[in-house]
C-alpha positions as CSV (number, residue, x, y, z in Angstrom):
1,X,84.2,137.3,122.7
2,X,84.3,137.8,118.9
3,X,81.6,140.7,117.8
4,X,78.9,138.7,115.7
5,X,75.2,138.3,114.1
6,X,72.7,136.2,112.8
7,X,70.5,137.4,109.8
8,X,67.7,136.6,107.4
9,X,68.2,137.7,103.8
10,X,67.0,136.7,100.2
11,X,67.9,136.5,96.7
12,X,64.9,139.4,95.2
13,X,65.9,142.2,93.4
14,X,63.8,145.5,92.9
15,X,62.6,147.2,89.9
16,X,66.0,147.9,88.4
17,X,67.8,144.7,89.5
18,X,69.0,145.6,92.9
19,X,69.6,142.8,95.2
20,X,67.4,143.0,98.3
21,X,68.9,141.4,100.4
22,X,67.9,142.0,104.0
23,X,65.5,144.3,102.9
24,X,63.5,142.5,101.5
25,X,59.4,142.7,102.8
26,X,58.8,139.1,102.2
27,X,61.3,138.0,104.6
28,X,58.7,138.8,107.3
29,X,54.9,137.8,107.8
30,X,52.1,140.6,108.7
31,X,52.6,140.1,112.2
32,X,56.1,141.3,111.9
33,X,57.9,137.7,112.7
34,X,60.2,135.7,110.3
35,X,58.3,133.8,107.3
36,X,59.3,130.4,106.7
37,X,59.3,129.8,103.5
38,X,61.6,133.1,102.8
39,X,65.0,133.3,102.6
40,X,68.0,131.9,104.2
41,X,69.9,132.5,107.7
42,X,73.2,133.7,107.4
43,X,75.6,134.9,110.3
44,X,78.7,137.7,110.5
45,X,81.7,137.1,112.7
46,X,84.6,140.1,112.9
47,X,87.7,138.5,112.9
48,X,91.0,139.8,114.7
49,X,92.6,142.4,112.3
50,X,95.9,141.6,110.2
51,X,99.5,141.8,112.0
52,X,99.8,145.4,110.4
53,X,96.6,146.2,112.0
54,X,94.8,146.4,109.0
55,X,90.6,145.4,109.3
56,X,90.1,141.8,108.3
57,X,86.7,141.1,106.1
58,X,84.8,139.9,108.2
59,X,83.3,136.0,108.5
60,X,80.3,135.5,106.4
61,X,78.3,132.3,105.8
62,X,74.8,131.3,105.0
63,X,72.1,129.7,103.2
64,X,71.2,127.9,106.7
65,X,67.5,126.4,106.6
66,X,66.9,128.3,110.5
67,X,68.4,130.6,113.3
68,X,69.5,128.0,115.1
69,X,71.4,126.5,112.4
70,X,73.7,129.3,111.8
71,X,74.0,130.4,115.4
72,X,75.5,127.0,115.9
73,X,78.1,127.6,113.5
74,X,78.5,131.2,115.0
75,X,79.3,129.9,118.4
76,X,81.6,127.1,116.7
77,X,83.9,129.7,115.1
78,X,84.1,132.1,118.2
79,X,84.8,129.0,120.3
80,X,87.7,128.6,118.0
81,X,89.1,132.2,118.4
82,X,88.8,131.9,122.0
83,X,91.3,128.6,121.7
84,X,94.6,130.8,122.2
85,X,95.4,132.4,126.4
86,X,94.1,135.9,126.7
87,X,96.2,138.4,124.9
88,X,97.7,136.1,122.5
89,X,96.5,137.8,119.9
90,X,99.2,136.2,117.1
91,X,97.4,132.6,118.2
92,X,94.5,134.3,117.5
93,X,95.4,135.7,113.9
94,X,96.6,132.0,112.9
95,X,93.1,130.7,113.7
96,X,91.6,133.3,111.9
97,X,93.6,132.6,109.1
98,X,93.1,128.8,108.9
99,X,89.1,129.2,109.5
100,X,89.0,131.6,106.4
101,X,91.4,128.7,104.7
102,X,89.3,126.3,105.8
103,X,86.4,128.1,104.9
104,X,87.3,128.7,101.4
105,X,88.9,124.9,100.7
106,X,86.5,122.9,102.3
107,X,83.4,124.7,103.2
108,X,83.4,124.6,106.1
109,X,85.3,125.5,109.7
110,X,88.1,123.0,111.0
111,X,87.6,121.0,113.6
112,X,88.0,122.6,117.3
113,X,89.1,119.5,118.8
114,X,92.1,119.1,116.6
115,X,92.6,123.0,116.7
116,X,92.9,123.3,120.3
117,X,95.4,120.1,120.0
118,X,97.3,121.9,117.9
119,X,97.4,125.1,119.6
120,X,98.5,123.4,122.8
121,X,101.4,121.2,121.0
122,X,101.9,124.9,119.9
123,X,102.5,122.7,116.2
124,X,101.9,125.3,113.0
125,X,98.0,125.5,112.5
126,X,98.0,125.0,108.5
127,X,100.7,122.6,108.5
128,X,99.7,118.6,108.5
129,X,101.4,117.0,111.6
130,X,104.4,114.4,111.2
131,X,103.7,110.7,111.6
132,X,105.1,110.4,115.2
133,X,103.0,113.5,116.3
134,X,99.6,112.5,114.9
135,X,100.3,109.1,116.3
136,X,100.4,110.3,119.9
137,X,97.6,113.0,119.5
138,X,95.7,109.7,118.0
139,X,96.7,107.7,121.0
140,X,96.2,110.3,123.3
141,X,92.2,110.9,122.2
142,X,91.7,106.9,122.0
143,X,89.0,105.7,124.9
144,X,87.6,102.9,126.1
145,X,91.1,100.9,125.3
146,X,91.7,97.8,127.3
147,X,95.1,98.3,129.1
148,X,96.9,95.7,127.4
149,X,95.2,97.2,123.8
150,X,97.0,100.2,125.1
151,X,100.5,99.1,125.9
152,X,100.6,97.3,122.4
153,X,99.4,100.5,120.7
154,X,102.1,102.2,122.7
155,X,104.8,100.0,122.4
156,X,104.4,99.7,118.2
157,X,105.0,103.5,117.9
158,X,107.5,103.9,120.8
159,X,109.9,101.1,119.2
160,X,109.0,100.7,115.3
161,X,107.1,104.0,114.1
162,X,108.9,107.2,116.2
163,X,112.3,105.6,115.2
164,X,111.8,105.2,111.6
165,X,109.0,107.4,110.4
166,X,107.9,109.8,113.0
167,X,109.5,113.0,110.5
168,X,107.7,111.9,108.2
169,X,104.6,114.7,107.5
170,X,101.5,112.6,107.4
171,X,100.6,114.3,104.2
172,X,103.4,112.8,102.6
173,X,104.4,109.9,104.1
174,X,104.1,106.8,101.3
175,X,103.8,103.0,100.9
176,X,107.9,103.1,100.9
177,X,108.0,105.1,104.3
178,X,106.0,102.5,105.6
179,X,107.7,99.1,104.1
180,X,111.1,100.8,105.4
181,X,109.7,100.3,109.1
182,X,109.1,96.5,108.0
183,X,112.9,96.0,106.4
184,X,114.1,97.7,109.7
185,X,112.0,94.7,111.6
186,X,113.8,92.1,109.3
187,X,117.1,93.6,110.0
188,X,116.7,93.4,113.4
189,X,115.1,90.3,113.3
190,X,118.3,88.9,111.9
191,X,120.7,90.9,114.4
192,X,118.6,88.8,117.4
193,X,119.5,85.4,115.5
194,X,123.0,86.1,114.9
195,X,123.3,86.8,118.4
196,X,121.8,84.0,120.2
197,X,124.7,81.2,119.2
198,X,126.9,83.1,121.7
199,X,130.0,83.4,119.9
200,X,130.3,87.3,121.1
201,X,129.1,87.7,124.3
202,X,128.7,91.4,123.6
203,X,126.2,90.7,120.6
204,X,124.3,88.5,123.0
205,X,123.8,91.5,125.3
206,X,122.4,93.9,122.4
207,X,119.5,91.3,122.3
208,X,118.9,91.0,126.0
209,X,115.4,91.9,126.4
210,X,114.2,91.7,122.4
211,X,112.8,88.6,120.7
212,X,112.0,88.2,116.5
213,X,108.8,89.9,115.2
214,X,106.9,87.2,113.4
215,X,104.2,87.8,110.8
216,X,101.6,87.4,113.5
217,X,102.7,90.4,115.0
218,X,104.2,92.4,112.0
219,X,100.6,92.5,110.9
220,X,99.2,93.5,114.4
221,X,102.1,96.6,114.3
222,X,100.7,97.6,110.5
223,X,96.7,97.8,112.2
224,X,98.2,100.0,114.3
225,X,99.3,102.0,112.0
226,X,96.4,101.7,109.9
227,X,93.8,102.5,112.1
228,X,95.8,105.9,113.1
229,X,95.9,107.1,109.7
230,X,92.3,106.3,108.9
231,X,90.9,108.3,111.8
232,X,93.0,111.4,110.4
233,X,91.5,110.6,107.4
234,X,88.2,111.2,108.3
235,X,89.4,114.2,110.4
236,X,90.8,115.6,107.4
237,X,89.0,114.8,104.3
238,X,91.1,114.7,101.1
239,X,94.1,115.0,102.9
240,X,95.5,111.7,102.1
241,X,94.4,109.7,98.7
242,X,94.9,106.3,100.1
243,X,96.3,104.5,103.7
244,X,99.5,104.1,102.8
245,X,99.5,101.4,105.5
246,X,97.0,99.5,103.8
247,X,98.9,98.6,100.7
248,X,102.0,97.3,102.4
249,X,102.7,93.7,101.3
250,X,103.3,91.6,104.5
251,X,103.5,87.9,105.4
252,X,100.5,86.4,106.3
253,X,100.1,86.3,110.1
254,X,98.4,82.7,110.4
255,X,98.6,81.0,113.7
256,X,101.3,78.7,113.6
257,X,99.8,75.2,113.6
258,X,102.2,73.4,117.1
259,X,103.8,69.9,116.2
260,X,104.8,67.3,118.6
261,X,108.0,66.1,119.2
262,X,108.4,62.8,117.9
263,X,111.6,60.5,118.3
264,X,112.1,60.9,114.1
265,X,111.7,65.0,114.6
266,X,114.4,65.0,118.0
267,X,116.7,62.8,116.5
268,X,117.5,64.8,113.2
269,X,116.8,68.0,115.1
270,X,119.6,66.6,117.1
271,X,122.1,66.2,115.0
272,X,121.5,69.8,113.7
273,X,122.2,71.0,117.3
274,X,125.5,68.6,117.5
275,X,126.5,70.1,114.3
276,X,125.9,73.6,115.1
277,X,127.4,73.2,118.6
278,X,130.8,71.6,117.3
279,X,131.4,73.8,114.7
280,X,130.4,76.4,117.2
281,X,133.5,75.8,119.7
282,X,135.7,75.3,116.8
283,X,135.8,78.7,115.9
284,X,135.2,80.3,119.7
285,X,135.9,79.5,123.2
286,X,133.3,81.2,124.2
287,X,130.5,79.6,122.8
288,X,126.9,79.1,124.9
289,X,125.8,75.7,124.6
290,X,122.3,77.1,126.1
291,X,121.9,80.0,123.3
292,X,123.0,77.3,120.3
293,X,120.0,75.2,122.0
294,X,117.5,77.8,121.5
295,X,118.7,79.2,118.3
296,X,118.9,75.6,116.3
297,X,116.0,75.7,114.2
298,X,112.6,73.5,114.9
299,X,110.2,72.0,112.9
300,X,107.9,74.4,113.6
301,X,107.7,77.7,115.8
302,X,105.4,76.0,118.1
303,X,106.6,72.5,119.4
304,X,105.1,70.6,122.4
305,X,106.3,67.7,124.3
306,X,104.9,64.7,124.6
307,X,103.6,63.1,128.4
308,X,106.5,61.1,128.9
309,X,109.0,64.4,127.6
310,X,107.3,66.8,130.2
311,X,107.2,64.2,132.8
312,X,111.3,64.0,132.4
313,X,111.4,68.1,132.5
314,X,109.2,68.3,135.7
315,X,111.5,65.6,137.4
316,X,114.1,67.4,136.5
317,X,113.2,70.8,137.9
318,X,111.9,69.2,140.8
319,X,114.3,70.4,143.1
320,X,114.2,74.4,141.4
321,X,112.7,77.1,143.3
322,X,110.2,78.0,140.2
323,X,109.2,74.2,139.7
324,X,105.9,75.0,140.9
325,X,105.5,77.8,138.3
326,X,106.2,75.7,135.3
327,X,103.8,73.1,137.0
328,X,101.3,75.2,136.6
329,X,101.8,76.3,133.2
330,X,102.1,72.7,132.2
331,X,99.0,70.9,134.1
332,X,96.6,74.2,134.3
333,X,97.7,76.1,131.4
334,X,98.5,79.6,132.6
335,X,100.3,82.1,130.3
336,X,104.0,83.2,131.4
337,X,102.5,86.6,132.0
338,X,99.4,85.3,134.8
339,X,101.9,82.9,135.9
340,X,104.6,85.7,136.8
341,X,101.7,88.1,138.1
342,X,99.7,85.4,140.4
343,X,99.5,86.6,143.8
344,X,99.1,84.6,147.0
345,X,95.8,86.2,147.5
346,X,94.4,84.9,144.2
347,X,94.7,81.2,145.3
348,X,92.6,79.7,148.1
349,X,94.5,76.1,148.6
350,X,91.7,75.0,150.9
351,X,89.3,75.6,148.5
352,X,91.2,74.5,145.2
353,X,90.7,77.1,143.0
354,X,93.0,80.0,141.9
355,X,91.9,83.0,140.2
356,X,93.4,84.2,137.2
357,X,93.1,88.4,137.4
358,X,96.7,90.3,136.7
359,X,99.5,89.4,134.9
360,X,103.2,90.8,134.5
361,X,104.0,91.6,130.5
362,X,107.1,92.2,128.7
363,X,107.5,94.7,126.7
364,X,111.1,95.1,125.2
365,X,113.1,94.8,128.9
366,X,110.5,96.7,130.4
367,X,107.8,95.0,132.5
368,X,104.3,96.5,132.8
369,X,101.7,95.2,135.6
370,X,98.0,95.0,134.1
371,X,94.9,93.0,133.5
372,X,95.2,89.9,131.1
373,X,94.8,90.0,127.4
374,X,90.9,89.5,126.8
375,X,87.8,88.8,129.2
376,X,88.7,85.4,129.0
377,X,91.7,85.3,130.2
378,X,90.0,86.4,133.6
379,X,89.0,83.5,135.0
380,X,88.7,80.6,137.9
381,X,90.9,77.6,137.6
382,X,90.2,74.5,139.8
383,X,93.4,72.7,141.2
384,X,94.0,68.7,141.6
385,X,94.8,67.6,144.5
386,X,98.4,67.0,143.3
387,X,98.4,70.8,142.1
388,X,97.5,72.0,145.6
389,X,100.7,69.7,147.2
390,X,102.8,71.2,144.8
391,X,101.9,74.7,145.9
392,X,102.1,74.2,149.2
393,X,105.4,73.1,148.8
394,X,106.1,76.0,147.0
395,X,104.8,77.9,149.9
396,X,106.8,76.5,152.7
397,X,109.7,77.1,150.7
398,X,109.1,80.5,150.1
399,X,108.3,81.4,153.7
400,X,112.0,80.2,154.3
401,X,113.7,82.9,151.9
402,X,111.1,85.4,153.6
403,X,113.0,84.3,157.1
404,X,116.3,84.5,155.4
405,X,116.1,87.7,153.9
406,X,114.6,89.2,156.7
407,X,114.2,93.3,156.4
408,X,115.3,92.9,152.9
409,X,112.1,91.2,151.9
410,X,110.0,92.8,149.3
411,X,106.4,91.9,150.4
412,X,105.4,92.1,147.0
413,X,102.6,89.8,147.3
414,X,103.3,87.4,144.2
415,X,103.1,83.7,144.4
416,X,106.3,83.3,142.7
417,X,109.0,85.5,143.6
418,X,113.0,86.3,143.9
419,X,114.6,84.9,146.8
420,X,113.9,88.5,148.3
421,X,110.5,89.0,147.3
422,X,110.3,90.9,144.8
423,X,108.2,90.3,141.3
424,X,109.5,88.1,138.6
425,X,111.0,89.5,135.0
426,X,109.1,87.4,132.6
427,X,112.5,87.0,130.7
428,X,114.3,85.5,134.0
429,X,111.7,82.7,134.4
430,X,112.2,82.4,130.2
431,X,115.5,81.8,130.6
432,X,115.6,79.5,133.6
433,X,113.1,77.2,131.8
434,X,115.6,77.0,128.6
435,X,118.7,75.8,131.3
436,X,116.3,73.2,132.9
437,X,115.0,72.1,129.3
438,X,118.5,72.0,128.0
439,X,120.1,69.8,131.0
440,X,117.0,67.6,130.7
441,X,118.4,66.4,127.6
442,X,114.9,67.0,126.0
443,X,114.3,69.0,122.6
444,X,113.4,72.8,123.0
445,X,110.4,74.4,123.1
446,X,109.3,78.1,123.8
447,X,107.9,78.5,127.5
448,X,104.8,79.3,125.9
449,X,104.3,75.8,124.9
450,X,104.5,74.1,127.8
451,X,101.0,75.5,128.4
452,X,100.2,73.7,124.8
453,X,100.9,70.4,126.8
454,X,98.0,71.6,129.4
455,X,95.7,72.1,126.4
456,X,96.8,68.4,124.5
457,X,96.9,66.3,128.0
458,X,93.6,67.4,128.9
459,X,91.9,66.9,125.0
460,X,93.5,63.2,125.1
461,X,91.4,62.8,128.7
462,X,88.8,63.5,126.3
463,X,87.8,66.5,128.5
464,X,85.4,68.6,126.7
465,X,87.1,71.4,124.6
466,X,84.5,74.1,125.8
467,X,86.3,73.3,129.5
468,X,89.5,73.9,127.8
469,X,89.1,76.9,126.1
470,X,88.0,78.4,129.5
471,X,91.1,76.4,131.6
472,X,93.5,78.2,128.5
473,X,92.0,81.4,128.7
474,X,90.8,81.5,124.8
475,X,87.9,84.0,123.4
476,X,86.7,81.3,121.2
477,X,85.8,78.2,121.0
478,X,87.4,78.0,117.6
479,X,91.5,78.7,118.5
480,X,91.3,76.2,120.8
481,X,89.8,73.4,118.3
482,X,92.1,74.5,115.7
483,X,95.1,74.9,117.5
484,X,94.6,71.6,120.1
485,X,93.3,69.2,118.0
486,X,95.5,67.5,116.4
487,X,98.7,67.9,117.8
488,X,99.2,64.5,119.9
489,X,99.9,61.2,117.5
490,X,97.7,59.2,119.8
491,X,94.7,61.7,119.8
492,X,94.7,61.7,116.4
493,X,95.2,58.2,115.7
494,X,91.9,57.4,118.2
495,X,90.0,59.4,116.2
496,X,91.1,57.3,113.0
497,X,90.7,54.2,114.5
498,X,87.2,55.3,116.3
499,X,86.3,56.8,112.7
500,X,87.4,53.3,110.6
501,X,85.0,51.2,113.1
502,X,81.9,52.7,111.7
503,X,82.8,50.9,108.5
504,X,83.3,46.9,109.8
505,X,83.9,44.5,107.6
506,X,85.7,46.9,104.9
């Protein structure tokens, strides 16, 4: 360990000017122990000697109020020389030279935790990290992170910020650097939409696995961001002037608001899709009617269908082998992800009730197992009795691939499975839906909003909307009510009509 003091000295000078210093008699009391109202603690710490060998000047600093104060900040700088393995005594110089840096710049020492980071990334000590390595140190040292918090965190550097910016020194990195990541998002954005009409299957197969970032989410990419950069900037005062992150101009993320669709709103999106389609097969053979279904534009991002629309869809995909998954994202709500990650020990059919508790997320083509989004989202759903036929249904026929495939079953445990067991990709069940949805003859919406029927059917029962914010999953009361509530033409027209008989006679 580092050779070093604590002392007591003043400011008095003798008869002919002569700093005191330590010698000072006033410094102690009669009794011979330390006055209080006297001087100031300081503290000496040798420091290893330059690569020539040459003595360093030793660490001095003072003007602490007590002993304990400046043996604190003793201990703090020999805990940082004592970072680097035994015998590494060049780690050791580079400390010593960024604590006496450090000293001078700042006033005062640099913080261990970062410096023994950076001495085990083996990263230059007085050099400011690049963007992609401060955002995994940051990532790294984040706790108490819900898993799915995590994976979002993760996935934002891994895809947008390592690519684009992750050379970048943090020191140095500007509101450009950062808008570059968003034009990048726009041009791939655009790549995904040119592929989908299917003229090159090729093109279609770069997009496997990728959907468009919408503003919702571009702004949940730039927190991430954010937040990384303002926790180095408290790490490292005056390093940065502003968050560069901060000043990026971005479309605002507002929650789309979902629209139904009404004969007026299929018919002309029809003809767009007739349109699109011919002139589609007039310039390729090769055309996907399925992927000029889903790409045709919508009224809105978020569509539902009405009753008698979802009652054609589930006739149907009565016969498929997932109908009872898409039942129970249409009649109880459950997210694509809960639906793909329910397991058979989750739902007691005797008792009616399922349980909501894992889930199976996307992210790019990857899938990742995990909790579900929010505390809410973990809960108890009661089944109808037509639910619980459905399921055990569902069951029966699932028991029969189990027999079929014999000793090339999975025994994954899911409800909803490949024919030999194992779980579901989220973008399989995705794109089943869109074939079903498409032969139907009906108008497309996202998979994602067939649960939006759940949330309308059961607000047109005039169920209370408390019970179904916690049937949907929702952490408030309020995204429910302002998503829900007036989506369905006959909801909405009961409320005029209930609101125009408090006025009779008018």
């Amino acid at each position: 360990m580092a050779a070093g003091t604590t002392y007591k000295q003043c400011g008095c000078r003798d008869e002919v000017g002569k700093r005191l210093g330590q010698r000072c008699p006033r410094l102690r009391r009669g009794d011979g122990a330390w006055s209080h109202g006297h001087g100031r603690w300081y503290y000496q710490l040798e420091l290893p000697p330059y690569p020539d060998g040459t003595r360093r000047s030793p660490l001095r600093r003072g003007g602490f109020a007590s002993q304990k104060d400046a043996q604190r900040e003793l201990d703090q700088a020999r805990e940082l020389l004592a970072i680097p393995l035994e015998g590494d005594q060049d780690a050791r110089r580079r400390i010593a030279d960024l604590i006496t840096r450090c000293v001078k710049t700042d006033g005062s020492l640099p913080d261990s935790a970062v410096v023994r980071r950076l001495a085990r990334t083996g990263r230059e000590l007085d050099q400011p990290p690049t963007v992609g390595e401060w955002l995994q140190e940051w990532l790294a040292a984040a706790k108490n992170l819900r898993a799915g918090t995590l994976r979002s965190y993760s996935s934002h550097i891994r895809l947008y910020y390592q690519p684009h910016i992750g050379h970048v020194r943090i020191d140095r990195l500007r509101v450009a650097d950062v808008a570059s990541v968003f034009d990048a998002i726009d041009e791939t954005n655009a790549a995904i939409t040119e592929s989908r009409p299917g003229i090159e299957p090729g093109r279609r197969a770069s997009a496997k696995g990728r959907r468009v970032v919408g503003p919702a989410t571009k702004q949940r990419i730039r927190a991430t961001l954010r937040s990384a950069i303002t926790t180095y900037m408290k790490q490292h005062p005056g390093a940065l002037d502003i968050n560069p992150a901060g000043l990026v101009d971005l479309p605002a993320g507002r929650r789309p608001r979902p629209l139904v669709w009404t004969a007026e709103r299929s018919r002309a999106w029809r003809h767009d899709f007739d349109t699109r389609l011919a002139a589609g097969r007039t310039n390729s053979r090769l055309v996907d009617p399925v992927a000029v279904y889903v790409a045709t534009p919508r009224p809105s991002p978020v569509m539902v269908w009405t009753p008698a629309q979802t009652a054609e869809f589930l006739r149907h995909a009565r016969g498929h082998r997932l109908y009872a998954l898409y039942y129970l994202i249409a009649f109880r709500g459950l997210r694509r992800g809960e639906a793909c990650g329910l397991r058979r020990a989750d739902t007691d059919l005797d008792s009616a009730v399922t349980s909501v508790c894992w889930q199976i997320v996307q992210l790019g083509w990857e899938t990742s197992h995990g909790a579900p989004k929010s505390d809410a989202g973990e809960r108890h759903i009661v089944l109808d009795a037509r639910t619980v036929g459905v399921l055990r249904t569902h069951r029966r026929g699932q028991d029969a691939e189990r027999g079929a495939a014999g000793d090339r079953w999975a025994g994954s445990g899911f409800e909803f499975t490949t024919e030999t067991g194992e779980p579901l990709h989220p973008a399989s069940v995705t794109g089943q839906f869109e074939q079903l949805a498409y032969h139907a003859g009906l108008p497309p919406i996202r998979l994602h909003d067939l649960r939006h029927f759940a949330a309308t059917l059961h607000l047109a029962a005039g169920v209370d909307i408390k019970i179904v914010q916690d049937l949907l999953g929702h952490s408030s009361r309020a995204i429910t009510s302002d998503t829900y509530t007036t989506v369905l033409p006959d909801v909405a027209r009961a409320a005029a009509e209930a609101a125009a008989a408090l006025m009779p006679g008018i």
